[in-house]
N, C-alpha and C positions, 0 to 999 in steps of 0.2 A: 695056151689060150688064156687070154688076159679077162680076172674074174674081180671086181668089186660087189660083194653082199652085206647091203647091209641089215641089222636086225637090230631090235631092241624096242623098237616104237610102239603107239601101243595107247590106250585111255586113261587120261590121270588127270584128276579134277586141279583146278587152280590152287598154285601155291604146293604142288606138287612136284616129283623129279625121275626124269628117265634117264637112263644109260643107251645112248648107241653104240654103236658096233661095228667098224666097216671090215671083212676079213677080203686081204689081198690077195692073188698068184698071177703066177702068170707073166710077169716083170720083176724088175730089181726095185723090191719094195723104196729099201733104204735108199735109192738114189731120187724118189719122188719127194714132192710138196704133195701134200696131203690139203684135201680143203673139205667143210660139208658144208652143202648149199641147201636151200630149202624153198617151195615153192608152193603157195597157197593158192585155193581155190578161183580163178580168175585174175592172180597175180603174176608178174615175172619170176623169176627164178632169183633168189638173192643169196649172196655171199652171206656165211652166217659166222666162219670162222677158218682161219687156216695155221699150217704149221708147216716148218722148211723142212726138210729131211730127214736132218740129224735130229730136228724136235729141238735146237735151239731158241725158235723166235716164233711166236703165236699175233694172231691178229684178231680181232672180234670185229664184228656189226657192233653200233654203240646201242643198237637195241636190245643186244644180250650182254653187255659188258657187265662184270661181276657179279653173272647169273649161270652162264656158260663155261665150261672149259675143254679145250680141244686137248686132244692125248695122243702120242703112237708106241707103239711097242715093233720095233725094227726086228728084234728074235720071232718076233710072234707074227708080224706081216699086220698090223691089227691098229688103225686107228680109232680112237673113242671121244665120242661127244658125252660129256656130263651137263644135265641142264638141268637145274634148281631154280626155285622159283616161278614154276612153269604160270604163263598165261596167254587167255584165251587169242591171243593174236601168235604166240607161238605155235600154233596149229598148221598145219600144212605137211606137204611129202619132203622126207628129209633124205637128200642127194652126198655120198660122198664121193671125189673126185682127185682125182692123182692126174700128175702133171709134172714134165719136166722138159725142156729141148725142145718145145714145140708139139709133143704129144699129150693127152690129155685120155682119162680112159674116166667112165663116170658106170655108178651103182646105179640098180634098177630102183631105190627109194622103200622106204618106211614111212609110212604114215604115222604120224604124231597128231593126237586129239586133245585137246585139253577144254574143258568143262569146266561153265562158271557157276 
């Protein structure tokens, strides 16, 4: 049974920093792209960062470029979002998602608040 959870999210006033968390099973971690997605209240769902497999190559939304950083741990099954500098438009449910070959498996989301 294929399982994305993610945790970490959580109230943290502006200019603040959370850790996500998405823990995998259920598939061959290591052979996904990893991505978390995030999606605010009355908006679309938007790509916020992703990473290829191996965790050689990362991408950013330029809205969190050198605020964000995406992580995996392939031993651990375990992708991580680091977000510093948090602000109030960073608020929304944060989605992580694996993908690979045309299949695609996505977390039930963490809410992220941030307060100015």
């Amino acid at each position: 049974q294929v399982q994305l959870v993610e945790s970490g999210g959580g109230l943290v006033q502006t200019g603040g920093s959370l850790r996500l968390s998405c823990a995998a099973s259920g598939f061959t971690f290591s052979s996904y792209a990893m991505s978390w997605y995030r999606q605010a209240l009355g908006k679309e769902r938007e790509l916020v960062a992703r990473i290829t497999n191996a965790g050689g190559s990362t991408n950013y939304a330029d809205s969190v470029k050198g605020r964000f950083t995406i992580s995996r741990d392939n031993a651990k099954n375990t992708v991580l979002l680091q977000m510093n500098s948090l602000k109030p438009e960073d608020t929304a449910v944060y989605y992580c998602k694996a993908y690979w070959g045309g299949r695609a498996f996505w977390g039930q989301g963490t809410q992220v608040t941030v307060s100015s």
